[in-house]
The first five atom37 places (N, CA, C, CB, O) and aatype in JSON, in Angstrom:
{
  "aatype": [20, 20, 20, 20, 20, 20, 20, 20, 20, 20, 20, 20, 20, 20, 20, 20, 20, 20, 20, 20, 20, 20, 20, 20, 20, 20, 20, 20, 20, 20, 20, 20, 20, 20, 20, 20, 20, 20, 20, 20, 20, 20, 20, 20, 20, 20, 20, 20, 20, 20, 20, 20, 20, 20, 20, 20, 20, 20, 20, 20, 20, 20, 20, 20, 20, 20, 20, 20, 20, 20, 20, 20, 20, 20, 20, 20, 20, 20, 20, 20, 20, 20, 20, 20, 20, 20, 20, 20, 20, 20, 20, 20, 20, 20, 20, 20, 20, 20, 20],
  "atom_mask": [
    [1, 1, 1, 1, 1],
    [1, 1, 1, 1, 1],
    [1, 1, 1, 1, 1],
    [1, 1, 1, 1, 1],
    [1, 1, 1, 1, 1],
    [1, 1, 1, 1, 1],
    [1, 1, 1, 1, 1],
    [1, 1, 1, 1, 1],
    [1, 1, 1, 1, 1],
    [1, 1, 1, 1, 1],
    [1, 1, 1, 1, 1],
    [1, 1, 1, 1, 1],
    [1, 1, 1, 1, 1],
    [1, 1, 1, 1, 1],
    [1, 1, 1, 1, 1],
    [1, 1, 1, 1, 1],
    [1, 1, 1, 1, 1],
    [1, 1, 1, 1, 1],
    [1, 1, 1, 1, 1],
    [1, 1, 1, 1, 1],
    [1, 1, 1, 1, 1],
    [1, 1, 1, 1, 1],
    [1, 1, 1, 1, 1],
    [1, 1, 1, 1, 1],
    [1, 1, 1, 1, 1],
    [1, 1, 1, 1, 1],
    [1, 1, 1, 1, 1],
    [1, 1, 1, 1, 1],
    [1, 1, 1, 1, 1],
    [1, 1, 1, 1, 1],
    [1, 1, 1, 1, 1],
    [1, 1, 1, 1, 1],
    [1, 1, 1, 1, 1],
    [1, 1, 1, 1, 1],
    [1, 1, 1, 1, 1],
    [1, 1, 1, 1, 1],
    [1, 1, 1, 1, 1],
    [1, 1, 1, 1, 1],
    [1, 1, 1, 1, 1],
    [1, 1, 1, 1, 1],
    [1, 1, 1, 1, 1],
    [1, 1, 1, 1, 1],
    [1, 1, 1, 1, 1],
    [1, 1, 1, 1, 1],
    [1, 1, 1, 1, 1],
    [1, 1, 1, 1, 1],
    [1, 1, 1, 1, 1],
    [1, 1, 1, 1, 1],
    [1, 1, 1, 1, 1],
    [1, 1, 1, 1, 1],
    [1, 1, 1, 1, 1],
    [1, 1, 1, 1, 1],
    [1, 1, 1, 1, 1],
    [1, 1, 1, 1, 1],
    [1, 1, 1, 1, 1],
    [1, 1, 1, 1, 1],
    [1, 1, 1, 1, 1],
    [1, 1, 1, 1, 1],
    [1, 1, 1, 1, 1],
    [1, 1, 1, 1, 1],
    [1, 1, 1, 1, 1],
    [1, 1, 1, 1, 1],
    [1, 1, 1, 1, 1],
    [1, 1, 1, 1, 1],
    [1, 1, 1, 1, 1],
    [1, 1, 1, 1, 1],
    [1, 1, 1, 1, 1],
    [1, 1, 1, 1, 1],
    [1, 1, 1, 1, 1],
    [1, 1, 1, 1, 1],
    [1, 1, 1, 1, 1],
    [1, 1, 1, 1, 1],
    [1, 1, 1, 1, 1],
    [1, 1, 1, 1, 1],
    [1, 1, 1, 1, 1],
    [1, 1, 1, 1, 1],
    [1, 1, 1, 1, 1],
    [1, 1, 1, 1, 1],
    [1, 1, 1, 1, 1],
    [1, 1, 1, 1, 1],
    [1, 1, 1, 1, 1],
    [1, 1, 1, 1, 1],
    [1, 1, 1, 1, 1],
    [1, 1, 1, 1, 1],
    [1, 1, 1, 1, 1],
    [1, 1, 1, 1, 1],
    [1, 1, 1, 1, 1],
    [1, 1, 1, 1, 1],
    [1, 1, 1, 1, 1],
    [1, 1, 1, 1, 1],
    [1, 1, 1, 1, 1],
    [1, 1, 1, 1, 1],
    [1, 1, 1, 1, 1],
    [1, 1, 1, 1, 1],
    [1, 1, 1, 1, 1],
    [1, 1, 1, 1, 1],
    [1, 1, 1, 1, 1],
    [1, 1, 1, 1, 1],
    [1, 1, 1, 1, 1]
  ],
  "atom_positions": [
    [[0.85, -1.17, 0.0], [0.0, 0.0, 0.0], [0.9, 1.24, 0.0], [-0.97, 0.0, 1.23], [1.92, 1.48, 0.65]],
    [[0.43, 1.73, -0.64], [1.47, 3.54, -1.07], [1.48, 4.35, 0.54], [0.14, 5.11, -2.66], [1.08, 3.99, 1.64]],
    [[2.02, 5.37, 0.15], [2.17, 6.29, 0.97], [0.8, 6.89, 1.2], [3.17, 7.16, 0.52], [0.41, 7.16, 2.34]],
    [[0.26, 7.05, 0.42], [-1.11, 8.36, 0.27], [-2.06, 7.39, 0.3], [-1.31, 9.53, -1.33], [-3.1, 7.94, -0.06]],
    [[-2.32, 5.89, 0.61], [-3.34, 5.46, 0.98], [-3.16, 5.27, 2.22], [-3.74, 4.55, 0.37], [-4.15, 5.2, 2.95]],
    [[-1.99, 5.16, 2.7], [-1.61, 5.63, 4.66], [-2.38, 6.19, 5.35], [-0.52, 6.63, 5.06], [-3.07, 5.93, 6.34]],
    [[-2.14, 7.22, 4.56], [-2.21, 8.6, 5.0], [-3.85, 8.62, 4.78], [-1.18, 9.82, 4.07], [-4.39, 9.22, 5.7]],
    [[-4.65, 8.19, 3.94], [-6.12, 8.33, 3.91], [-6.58, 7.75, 4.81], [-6.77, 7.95, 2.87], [-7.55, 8.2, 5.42]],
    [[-5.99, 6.56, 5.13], [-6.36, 5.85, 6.36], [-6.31, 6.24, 7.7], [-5.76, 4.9, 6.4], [-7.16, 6.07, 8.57]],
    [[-5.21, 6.78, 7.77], [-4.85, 7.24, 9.2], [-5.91, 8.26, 9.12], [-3.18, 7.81, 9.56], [-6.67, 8.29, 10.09]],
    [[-6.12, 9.11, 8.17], [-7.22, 10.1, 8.21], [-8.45, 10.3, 8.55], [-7.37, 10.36, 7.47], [-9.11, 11.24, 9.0]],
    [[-8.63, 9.04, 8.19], [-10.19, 7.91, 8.58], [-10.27, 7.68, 9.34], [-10.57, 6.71, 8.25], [-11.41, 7.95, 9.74]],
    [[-9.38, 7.0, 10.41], [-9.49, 7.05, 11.74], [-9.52, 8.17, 12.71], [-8.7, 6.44, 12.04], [-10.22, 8.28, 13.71]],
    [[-8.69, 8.94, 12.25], [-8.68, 10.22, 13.31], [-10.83, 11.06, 12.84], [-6.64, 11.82, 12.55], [-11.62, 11.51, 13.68]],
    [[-10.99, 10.98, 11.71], [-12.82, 10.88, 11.44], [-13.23, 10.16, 12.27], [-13.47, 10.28, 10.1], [-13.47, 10.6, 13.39]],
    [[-13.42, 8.92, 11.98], [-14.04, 8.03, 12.5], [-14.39, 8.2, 14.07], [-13.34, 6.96, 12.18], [-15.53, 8.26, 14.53]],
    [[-13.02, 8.26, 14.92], [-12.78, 8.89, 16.3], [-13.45, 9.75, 16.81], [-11.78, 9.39, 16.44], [-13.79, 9.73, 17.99]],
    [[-13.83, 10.92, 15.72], [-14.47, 12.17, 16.17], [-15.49, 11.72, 16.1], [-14.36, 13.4, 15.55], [-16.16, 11.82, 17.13]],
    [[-16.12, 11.03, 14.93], [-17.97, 10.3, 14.93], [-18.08, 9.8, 16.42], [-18.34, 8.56, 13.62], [-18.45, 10.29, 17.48]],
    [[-17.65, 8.77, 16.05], [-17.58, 8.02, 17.72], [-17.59, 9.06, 18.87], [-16.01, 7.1, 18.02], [-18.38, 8.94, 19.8]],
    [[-16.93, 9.83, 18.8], [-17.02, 10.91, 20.34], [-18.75, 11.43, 19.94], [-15.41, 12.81, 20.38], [-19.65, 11.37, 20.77]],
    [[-18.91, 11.84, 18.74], [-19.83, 13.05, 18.5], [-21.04, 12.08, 18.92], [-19.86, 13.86, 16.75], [-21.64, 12.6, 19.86]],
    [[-21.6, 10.82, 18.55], [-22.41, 10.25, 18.45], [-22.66, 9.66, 20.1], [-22.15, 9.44, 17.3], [-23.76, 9.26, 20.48]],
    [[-21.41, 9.7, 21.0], [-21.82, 8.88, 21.79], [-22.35, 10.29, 22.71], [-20.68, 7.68, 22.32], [-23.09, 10.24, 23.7]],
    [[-21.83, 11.35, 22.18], [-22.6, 12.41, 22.96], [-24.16, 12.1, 22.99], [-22.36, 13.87, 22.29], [-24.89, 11.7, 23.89]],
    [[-24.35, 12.37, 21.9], [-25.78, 12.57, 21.11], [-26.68, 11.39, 22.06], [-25.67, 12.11, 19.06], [-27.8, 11.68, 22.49]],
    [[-26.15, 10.25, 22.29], [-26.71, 9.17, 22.89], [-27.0, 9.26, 24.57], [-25.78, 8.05, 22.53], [-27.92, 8.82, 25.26]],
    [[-25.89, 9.98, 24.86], [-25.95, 10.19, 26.12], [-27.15, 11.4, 26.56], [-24.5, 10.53, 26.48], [-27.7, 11.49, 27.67]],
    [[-27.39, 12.35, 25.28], [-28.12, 13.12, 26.06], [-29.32, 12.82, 25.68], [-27.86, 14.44, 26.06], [-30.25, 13.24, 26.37]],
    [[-29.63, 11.96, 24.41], [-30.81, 11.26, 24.5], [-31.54, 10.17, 25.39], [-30.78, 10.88, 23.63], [-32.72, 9.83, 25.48]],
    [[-30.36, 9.77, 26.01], [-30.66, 8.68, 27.03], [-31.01, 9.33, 28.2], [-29.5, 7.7, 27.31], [-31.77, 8.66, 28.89]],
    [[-30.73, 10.31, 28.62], [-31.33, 11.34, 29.65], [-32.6, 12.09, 29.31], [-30.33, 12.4, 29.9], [-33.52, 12.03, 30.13]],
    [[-32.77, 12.75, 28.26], [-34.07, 12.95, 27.96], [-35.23, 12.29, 27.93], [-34.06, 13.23, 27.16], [-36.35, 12.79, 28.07]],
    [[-34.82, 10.58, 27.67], [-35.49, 9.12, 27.22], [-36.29, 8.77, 28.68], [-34.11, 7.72, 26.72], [-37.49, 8.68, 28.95]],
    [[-34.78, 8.56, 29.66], [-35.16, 7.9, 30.56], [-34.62, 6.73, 31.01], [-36.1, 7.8, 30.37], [-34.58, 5.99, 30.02]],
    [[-34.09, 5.99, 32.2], [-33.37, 5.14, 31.85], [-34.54, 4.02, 31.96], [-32.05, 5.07, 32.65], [-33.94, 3.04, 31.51]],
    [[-36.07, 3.51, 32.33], [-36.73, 2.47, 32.18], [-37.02, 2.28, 30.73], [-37.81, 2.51, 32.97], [-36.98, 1.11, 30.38]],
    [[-37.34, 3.27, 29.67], [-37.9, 3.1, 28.59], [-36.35, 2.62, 27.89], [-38.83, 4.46, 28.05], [-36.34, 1.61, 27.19]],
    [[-35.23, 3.29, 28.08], [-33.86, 3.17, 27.62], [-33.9, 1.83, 27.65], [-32.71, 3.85, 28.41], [-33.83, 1.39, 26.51]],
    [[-33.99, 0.86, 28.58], [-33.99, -0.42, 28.98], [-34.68, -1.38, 27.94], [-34.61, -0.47, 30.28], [-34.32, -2.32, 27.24]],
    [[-35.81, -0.7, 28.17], [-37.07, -1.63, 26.81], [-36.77, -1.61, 25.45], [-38.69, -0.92, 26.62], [-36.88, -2.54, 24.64]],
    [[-36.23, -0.05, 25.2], [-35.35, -0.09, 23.59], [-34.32, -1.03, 23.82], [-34.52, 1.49, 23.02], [-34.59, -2.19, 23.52]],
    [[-33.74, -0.91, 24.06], [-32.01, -1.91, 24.54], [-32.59, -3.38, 24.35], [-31.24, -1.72, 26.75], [-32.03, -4.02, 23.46]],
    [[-33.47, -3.92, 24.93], [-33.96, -5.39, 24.61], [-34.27, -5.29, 23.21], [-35.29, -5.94, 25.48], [-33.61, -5.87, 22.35]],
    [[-35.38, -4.48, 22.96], [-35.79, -4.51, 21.51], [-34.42, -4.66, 20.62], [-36.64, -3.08, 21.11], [-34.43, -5.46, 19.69]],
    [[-33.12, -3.81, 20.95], [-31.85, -3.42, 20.04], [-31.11, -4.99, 19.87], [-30.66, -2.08, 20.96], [-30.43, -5.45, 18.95]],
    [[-31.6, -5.63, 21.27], [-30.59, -6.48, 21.54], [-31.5, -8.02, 21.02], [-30.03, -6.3, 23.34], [-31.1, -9.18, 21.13]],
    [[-32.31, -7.72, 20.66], [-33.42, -8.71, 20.02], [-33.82, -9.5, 21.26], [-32.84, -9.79, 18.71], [-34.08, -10.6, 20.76]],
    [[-33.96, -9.58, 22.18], [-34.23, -10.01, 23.82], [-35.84, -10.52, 23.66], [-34.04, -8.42, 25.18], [-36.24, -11.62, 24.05]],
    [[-36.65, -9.53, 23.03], [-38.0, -9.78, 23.02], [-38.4, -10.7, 22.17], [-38.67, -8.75, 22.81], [-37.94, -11.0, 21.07]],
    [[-39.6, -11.29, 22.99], [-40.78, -11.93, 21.84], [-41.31, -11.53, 20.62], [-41.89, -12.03, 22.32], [-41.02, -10.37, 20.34]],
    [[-41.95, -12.09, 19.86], [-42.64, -11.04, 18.53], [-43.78, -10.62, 19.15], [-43.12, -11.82, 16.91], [-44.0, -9.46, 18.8]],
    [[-44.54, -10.98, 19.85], [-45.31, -10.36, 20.08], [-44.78, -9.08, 21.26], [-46.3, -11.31, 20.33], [-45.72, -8.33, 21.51]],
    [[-43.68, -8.77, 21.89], [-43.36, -7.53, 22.69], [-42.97, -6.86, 22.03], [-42.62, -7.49, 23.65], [-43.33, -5.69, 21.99]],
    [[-41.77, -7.56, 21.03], [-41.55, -6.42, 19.95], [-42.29, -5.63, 19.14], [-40.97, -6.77, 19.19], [-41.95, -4.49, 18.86]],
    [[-43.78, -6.39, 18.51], [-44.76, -5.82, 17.76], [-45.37, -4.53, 18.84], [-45.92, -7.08, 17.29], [-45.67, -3.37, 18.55]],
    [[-45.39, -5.07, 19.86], [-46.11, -4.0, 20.85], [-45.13, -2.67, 20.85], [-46.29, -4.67, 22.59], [-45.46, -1.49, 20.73]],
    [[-44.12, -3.12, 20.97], [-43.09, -2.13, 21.84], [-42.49, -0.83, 20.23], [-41.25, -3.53, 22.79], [-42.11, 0.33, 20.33]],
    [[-42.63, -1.65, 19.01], [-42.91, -0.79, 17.9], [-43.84, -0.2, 17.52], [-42.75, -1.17, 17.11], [-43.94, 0.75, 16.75]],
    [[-44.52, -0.73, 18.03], [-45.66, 0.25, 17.81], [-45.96, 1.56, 19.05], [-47.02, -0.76, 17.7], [-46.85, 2.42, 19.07]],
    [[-45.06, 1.35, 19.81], [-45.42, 2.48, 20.94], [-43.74, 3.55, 20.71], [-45.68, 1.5, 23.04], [-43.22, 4.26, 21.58]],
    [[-43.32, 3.36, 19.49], [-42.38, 4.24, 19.63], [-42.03, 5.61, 18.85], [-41.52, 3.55, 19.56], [-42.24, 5.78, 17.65]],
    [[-41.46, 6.55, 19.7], [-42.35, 7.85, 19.03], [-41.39, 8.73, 18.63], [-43.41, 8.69, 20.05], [-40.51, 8.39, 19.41]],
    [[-40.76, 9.89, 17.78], [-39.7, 10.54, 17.61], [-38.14, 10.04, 18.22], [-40.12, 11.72, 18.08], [-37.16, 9.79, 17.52]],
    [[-38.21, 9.98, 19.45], [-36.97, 9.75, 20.63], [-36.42, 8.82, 20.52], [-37.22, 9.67, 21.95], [-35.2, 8.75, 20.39]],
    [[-37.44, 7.57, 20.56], [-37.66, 5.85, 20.71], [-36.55, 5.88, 19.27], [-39.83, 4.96, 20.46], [-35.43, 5.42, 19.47]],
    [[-36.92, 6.47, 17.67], [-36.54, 5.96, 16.87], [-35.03, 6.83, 17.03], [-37.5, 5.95, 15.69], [-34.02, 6.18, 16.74]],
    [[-34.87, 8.16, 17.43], [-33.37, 8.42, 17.01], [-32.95, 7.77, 17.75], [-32.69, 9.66, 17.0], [-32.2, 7.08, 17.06]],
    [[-32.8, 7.17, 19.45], [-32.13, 6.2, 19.83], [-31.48, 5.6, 18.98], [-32.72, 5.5, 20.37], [-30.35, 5.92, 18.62]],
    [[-32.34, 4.33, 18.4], [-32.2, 3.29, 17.88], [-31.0, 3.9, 16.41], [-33.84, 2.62, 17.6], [-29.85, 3.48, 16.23]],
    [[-31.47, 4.59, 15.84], [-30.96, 5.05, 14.87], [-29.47, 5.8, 15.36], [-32.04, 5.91, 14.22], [-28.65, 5.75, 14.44]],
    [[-29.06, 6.31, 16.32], [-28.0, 6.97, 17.02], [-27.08, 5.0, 17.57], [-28.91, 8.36, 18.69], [-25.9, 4.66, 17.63]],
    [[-27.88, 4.54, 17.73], [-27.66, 2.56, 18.12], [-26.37, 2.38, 17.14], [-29.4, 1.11, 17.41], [-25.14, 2.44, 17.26]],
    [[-27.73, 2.01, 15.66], [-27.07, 2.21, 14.37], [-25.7, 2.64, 13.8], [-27.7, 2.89, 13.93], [-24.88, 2.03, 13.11]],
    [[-25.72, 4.1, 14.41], [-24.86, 4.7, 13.67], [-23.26, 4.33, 14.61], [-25.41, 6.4, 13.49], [-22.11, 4.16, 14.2]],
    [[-23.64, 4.31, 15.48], [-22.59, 3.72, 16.65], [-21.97, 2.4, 16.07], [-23.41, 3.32, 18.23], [-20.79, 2.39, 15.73]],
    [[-22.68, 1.37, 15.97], [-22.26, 0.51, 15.44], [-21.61, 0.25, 14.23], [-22.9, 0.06, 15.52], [-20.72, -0.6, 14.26]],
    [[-21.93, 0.95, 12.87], [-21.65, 0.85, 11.76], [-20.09, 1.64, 12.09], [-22.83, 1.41, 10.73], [-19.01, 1.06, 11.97]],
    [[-20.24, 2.94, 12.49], [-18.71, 3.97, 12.89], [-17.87, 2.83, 13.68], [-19.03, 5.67, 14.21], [-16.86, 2.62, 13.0]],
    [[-17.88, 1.88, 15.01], [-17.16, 0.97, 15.51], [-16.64, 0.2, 14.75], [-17.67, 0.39, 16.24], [-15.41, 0.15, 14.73]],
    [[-17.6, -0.82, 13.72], [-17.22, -1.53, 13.24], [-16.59, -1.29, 11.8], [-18.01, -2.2, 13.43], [-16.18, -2.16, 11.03]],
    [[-16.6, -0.22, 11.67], [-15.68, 0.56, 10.26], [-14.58, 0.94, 10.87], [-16.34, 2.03, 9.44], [-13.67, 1.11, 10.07]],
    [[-14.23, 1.17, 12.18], [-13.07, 1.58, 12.94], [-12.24, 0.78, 13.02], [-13.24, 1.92, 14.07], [-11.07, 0.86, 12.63]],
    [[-13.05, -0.51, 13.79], [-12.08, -1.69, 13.57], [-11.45, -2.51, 12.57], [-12.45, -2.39, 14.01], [-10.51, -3.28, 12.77]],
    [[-12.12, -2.25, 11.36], [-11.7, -2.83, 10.15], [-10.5, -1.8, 9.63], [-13.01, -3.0, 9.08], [-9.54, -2.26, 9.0]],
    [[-10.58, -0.64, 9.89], [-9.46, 0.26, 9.27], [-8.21, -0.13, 10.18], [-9.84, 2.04, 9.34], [-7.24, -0.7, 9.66]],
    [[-8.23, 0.1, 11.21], [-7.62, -0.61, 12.56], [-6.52, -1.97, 12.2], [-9.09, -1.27, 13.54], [-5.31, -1.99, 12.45]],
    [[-7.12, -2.76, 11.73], [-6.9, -4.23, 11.72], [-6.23, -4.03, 9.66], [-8.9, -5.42, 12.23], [-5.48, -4.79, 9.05]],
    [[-6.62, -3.27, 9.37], [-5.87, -3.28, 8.15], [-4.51, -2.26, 8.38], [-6.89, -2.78, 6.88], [-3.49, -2.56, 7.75]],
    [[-4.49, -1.27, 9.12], [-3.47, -0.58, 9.37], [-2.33, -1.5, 10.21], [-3.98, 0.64, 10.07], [-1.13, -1.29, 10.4]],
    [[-3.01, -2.36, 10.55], [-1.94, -3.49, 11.83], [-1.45, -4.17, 10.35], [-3.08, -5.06, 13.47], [-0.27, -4.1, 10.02]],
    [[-2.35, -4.75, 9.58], [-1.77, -5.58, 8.8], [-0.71, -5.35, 8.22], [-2.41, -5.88, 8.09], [0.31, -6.03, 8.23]],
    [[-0.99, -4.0, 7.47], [-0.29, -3.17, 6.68], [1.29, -2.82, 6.95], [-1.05, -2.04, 6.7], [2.21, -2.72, 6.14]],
    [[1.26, -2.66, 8.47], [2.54, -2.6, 9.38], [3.12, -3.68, 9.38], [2.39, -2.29, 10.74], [4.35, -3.7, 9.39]],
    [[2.4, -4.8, 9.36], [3.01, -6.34, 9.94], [4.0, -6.41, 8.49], [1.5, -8.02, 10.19], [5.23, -6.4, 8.45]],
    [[3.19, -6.47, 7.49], [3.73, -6.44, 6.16], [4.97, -5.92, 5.99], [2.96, -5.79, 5.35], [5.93, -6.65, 5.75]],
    [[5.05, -4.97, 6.08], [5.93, -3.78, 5.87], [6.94, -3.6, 6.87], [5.18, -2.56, 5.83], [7.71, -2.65, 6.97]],
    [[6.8, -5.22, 8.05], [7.86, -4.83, 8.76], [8.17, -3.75, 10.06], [8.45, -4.52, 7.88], [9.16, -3.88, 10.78]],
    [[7.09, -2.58, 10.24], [6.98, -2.05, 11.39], [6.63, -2.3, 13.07], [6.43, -1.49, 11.01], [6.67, -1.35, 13.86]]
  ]
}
C-alpha cells in the first residue's frame, strides 16, 4: 500500500474517532431525555431479547426519541465496526511492511 493510501487511512481514523465521540454524545443526552426504564425496553428490543409479540407492541409504541435512539444505536455501530476494520488493516499493513 502507497504512501497516500496511509495517510487516507490514518485520516479515517482520526474521522471516524471524532464520529464516535460526536455520536456517543448525542446518545448520552438522549438517554437522559429518554429515561433510563424506557432506555432499557429499547435496549432489549436493540438487543433482540423480546418476543414477537413484545416487539410488535413495543414498535408500535415508539415515538420521535424511541426511533433516534435506535438510529444513534445504528450509527454507533456501523462507525465501531468501520473503525475496527481500518484498525486491523493498518496493523496488517505494518506487519507487512515490517513495522
Amino acid at each position: 500500500m502507497n504512501q497516500q493510501d496511509q495517510e487516507f487511512l490514518h485520516e479515517m481514523v482520526v474521522q471516524l474517532n471524532a464520529t464516535i465521540r460526536q455520536v456517543a454524545a448525542e446518545e448520552r443526552a438522549l438517554v437522559y431525555r429518554i429515561g433510563a426504564e424506557r432506555v432499557a425496553e429499547l435496549a432489549e428490543f436493540w438487543k433482540k431479547e423480546l418476543s414477537v409479540e413484545e416487539e410488535l407492541r413495543l414498535k408500535n409504541s415508539f415515538d420521535h426519541w424511541d426511533k433516534q435512539l435506535i438510529r444513534i444505536w445504528a450509527r454507533l455501530k456501523r462507525a465501531h465496526h468501520t473503525r475496527a476494520e481500518v484498525g486491523q488493516t493498518l496493523m496488517k499493513m505494518n506487519v507487512r511492511s515490517g513495522r
